[in-house]
C-alpha positions in Angstrom: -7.3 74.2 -3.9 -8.8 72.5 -1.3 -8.3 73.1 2.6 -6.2 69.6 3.3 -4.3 70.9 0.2 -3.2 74.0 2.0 -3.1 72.8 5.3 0.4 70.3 3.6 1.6 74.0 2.3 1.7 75.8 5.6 4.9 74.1 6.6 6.6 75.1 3.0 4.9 78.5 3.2 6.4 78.7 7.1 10.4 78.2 5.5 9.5 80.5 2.6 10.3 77.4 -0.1 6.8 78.4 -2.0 6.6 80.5 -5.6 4.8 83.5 -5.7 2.1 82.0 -7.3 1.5 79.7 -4.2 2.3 81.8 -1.8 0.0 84.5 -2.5 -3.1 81.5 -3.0 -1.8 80.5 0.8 -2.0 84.4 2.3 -5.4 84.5 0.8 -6.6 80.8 2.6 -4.8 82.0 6.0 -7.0 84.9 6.2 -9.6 83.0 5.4 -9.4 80.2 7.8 -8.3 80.6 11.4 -7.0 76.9 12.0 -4.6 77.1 9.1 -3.4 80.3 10.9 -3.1 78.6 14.1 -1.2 76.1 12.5 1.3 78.2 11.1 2.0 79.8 14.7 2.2 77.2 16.3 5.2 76.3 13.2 6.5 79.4 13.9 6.8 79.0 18.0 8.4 75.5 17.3 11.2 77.6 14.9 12.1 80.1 18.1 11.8 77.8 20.8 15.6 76.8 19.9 16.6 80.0 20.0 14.9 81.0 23.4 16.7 78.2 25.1 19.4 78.2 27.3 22.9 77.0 25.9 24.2 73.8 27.3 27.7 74.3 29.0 30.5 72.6 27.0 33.2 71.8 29.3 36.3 70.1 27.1 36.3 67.7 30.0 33.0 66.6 30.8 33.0 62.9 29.6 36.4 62.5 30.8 35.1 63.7 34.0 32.4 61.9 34.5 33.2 58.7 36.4 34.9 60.7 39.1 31.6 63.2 39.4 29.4 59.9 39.8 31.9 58.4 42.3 31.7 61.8 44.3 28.1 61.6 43.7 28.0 58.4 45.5 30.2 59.5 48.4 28.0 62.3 49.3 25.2 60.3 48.8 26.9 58.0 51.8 27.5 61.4 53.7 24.2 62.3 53.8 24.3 65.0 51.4 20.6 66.8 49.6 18.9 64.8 47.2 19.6 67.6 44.8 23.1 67.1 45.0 22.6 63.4 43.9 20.1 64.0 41.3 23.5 63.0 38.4 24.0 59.5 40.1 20.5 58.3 40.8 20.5 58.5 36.8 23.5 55.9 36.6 23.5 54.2 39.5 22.1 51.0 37.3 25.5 51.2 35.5 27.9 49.6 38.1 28.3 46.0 38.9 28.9 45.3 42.4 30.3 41.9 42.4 28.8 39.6 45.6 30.8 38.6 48.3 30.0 34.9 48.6 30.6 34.5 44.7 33.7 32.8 45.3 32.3 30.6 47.8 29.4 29.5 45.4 32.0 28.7 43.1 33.8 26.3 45.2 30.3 24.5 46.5 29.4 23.7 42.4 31.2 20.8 41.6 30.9 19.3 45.4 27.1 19.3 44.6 28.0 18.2 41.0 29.8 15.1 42.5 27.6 14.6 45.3 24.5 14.2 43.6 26.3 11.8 40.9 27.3 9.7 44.2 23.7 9.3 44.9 22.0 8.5 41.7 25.0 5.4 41.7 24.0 3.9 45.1 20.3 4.2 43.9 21.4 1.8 41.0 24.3 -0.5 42.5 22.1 -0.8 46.0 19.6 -2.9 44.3 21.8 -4.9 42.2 23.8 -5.8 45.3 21.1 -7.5 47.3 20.5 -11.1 46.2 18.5 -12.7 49.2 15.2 -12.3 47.5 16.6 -14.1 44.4 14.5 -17.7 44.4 17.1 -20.6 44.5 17.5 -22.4 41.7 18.3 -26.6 41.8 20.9 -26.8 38.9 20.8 -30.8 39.0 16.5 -30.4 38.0 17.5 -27.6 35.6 20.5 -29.7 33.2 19.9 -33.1 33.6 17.6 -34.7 31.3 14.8 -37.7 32.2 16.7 -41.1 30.9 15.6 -42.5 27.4 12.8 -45.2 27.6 14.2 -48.8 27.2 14.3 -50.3 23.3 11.7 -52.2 22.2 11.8 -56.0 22.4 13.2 -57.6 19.2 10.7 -59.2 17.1 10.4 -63.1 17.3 12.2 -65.5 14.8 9.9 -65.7 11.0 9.6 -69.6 10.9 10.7 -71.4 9.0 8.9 -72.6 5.5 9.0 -76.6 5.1 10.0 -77.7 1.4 6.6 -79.6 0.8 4.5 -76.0 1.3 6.8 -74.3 -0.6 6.6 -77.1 -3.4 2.5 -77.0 -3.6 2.8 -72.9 -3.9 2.1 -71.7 -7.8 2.4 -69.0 -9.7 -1.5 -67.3 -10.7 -1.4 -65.2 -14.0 -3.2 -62.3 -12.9 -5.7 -61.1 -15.5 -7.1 -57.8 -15.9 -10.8 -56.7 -16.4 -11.2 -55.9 -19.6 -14.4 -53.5 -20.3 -15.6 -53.4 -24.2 -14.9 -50.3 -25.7 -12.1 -49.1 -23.2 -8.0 -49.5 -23.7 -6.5 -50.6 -21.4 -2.7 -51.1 -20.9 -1.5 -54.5 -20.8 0.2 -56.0 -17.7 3.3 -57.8 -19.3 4.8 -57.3 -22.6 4.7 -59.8 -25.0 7.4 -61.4 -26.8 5.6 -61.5 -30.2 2.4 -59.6 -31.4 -0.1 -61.9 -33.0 -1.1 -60.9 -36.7 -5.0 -60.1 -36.9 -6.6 -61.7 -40.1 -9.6 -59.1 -41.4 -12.1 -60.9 -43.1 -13.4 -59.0 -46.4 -17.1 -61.2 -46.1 -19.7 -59.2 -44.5 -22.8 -60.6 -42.6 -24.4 -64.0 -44.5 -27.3 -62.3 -45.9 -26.4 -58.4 -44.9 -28.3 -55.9 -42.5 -31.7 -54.7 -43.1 -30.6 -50.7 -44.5 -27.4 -51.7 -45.8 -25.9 -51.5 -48.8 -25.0 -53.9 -51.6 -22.2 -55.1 -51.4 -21.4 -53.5 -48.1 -19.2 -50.7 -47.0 -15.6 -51.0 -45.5 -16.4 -48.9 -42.1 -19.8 -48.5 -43.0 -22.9 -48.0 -40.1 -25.9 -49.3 -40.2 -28.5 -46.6 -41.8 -25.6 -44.8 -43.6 -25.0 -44.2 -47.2 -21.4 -44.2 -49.2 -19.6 -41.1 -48.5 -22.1 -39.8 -45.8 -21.9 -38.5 -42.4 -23.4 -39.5 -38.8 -26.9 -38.5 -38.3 -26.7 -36.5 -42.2 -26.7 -37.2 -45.7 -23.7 -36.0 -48.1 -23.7 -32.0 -49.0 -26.4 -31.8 -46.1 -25.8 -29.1 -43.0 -28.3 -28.7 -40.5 -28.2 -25.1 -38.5 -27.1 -25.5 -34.9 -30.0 -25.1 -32.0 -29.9 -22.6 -29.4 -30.7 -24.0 -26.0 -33.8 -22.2 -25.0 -37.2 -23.1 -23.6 -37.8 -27.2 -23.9 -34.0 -27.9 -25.6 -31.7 -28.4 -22.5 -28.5 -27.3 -22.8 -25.8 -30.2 -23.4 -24.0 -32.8 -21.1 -20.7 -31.4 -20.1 -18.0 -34.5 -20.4 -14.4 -33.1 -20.4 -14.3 -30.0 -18.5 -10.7 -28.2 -18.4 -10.2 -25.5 -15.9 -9.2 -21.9 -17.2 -5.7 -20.3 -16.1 -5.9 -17.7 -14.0 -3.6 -14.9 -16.0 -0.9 -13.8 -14.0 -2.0 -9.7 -14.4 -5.0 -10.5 -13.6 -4.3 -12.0 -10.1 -1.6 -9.2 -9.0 -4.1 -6.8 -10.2 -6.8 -8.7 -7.6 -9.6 -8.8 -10.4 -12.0 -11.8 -10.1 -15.4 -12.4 -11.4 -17.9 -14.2 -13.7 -17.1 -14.2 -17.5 -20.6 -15.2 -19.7 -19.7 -17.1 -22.9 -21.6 -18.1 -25.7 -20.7 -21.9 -27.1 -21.4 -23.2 -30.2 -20.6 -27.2 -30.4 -20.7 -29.6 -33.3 -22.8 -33.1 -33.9 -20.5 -35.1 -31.8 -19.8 -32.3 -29.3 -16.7 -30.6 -29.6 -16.8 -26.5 -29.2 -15.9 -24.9 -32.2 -17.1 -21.5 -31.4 -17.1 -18.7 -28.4 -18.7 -15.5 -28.3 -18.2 -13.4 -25.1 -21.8 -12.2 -23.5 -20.4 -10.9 -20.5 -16.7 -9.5 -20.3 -13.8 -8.8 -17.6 -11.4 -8.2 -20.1 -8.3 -9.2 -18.1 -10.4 -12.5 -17.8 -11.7 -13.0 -21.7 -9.4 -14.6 -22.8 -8.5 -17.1 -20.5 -12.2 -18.2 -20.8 -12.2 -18.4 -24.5 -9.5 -20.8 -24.7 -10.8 -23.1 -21.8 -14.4 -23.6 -23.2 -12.6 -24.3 -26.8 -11.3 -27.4 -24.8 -14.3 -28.2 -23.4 -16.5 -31.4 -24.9 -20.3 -32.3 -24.5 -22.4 -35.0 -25.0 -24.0 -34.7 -28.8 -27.0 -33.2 -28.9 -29.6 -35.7 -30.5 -32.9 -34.5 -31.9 -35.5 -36.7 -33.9 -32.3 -39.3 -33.7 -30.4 -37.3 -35.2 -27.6 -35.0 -33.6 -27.3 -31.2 -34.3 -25.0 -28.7 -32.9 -26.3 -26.5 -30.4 -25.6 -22.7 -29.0 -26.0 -21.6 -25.3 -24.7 -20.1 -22.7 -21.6 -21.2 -20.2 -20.4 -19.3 -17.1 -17.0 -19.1 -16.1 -15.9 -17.8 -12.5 -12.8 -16.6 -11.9 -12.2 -16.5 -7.9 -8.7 -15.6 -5.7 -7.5 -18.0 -3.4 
């Protein structure tokens, strides 16, 4: 074993609560190893020192006693009796209350304080509520009366009077309206009967250089039965993208997008980059997103399908074209 491992025997070996086995291992290490031995002396004093002690008195009537020895303690303390004699009630002397004299007085001079001091602290807020000779005056005739209303205005002057012979030479003028070629315009009265219009079946005395025989009912000039403007029948050109020399198109009808609703509570703005594709008289008829928001698409798409340009003429002929429109999106 090892010495620790002895050294938590000695107290076992000390009461005699070992086997034989480990009591003889423990004889063998004590007389080996003088601090183990002094430790189990010094167990061994500690067992006897009870037993060498003197036995306290026991008196049936000590605690009942007690009181009246500390109270004689006290007296003969008074007398002038030996410290030695006193030695019991220096021990307690922290155990008595001594009530003070002037407690009862302090309890009388509380609330007088209480209510004086509450006296006070009222005269410090009354006092300057009471004085009213700094107040400014105030002149109560200035303060409700109002300045009088201006006077009314003079009543206009009598219209005169029209003679029979002006009114007589006055006529009525038929307003006419402008009327531009090519433009409808609404009419300014209604007409009680609508004019028939006679259509005359006889073409041009001699025809148009490039017509037809025997004309065409609708027909342009240059065009053949059947055909289409700027083409021949069966005939589709591809469109032209709007690069380099080819300018992109003449915007005519422009229709602003709607902003979506999401969009604008979410607080998403921005430029949306479309691709357009219009026809030979100028109408969009295709949109291909280059650059996408996509809360934003959408709304883009369907206003540039709305959208119309001015048809794209090359050679005198018009072809559909492809570029690029941007649409911005901005909050307000």
């Amino acid at each position: 074993m090892r010495h620790r491992k002895f050294q938590e025997l000695i107290g076992a070996y000390a009461d005699g609560e070992l086997r034989e086995t480990d009591r003889s291992r423990v004889e063998k290490h004590l007389q080996a190893c003088p601090a183990c031995r002094r430790d189990l002396d010094f167990i061994r004093d500690l067992d006897r020192l009870p037993k060498t002690s003197p036995a306290v008195p026991r008196e049936a009537d000590y605690w009942a006693s007690f009181s009246g020895r500390v109270r004689a303690g006290i007296d003969r303390r008074q007398a002038g009796a030996p410290a030695s004699r006193v030695a019991e009630v220096e021990m307690f002397k922290d155990s008595f209350y001594h009530p003070e004299s002037r407690a009862r007085t302090r309890a009388a001079i509380f609330p007088l304080s209480l209510a004086a001091h509450a006296a006070i602290l009222l005269l410090l807020i009354v006092l300057p509520l009471m004085r009213t000779g700094d107040l400014p005056t105030v002149e109560v005739y200035s303060a409700f009366l109002a300045p009088p209303p201006p006077p009314p205005p003079p009543p206009p002057p009598p219209a005169k009077k029209k003679s029979a012979a002006a009114s007589a030479r006055i006529k009525r003028v038929q307003a006419t309206a402008q009327v531009e070629p090519g433009r409808l315009v609404a009419p300014v009265e209604i007409p009680e009967q609508i004019a028939e219009e006679t259509l005359s079946d006889i073409g041009v005395e001699g025809g148009v250089e490039g017509g037809v025989e025997g004309g065409v009912v609708g027909g342009v000039l240059g065009g053949v039965v059947g055909g289409v403007l700027g083409g021949v029948v069966g005939e589709m050109e591809a469109p032209v993208r709007a690069i380099g020399d080819v300018k992109p198109p003449k915007l005519v009808k422009e229709v602003a997008p709607l902003y979506p609703e999401i969009a604008r509570q979410a607080r998403v703005e921005g430029i949306v980059i479309v691709e357009a594709t219009t026809d030979v008289y100028g109408r969009v008829i295709g949109v291909k997103v280059l650059r996408s928001i996509p809360l934003l698409d959408q709304a883009a798409i369907d206003a540039v399908r709305q959208w119309v340009y001015e048809p794209m003429v090359i050679n005198g002929r018009p072809r559909p074209v492809i570029f690029t429109v941007t649409v911005r999106f901005q909050l307000k």
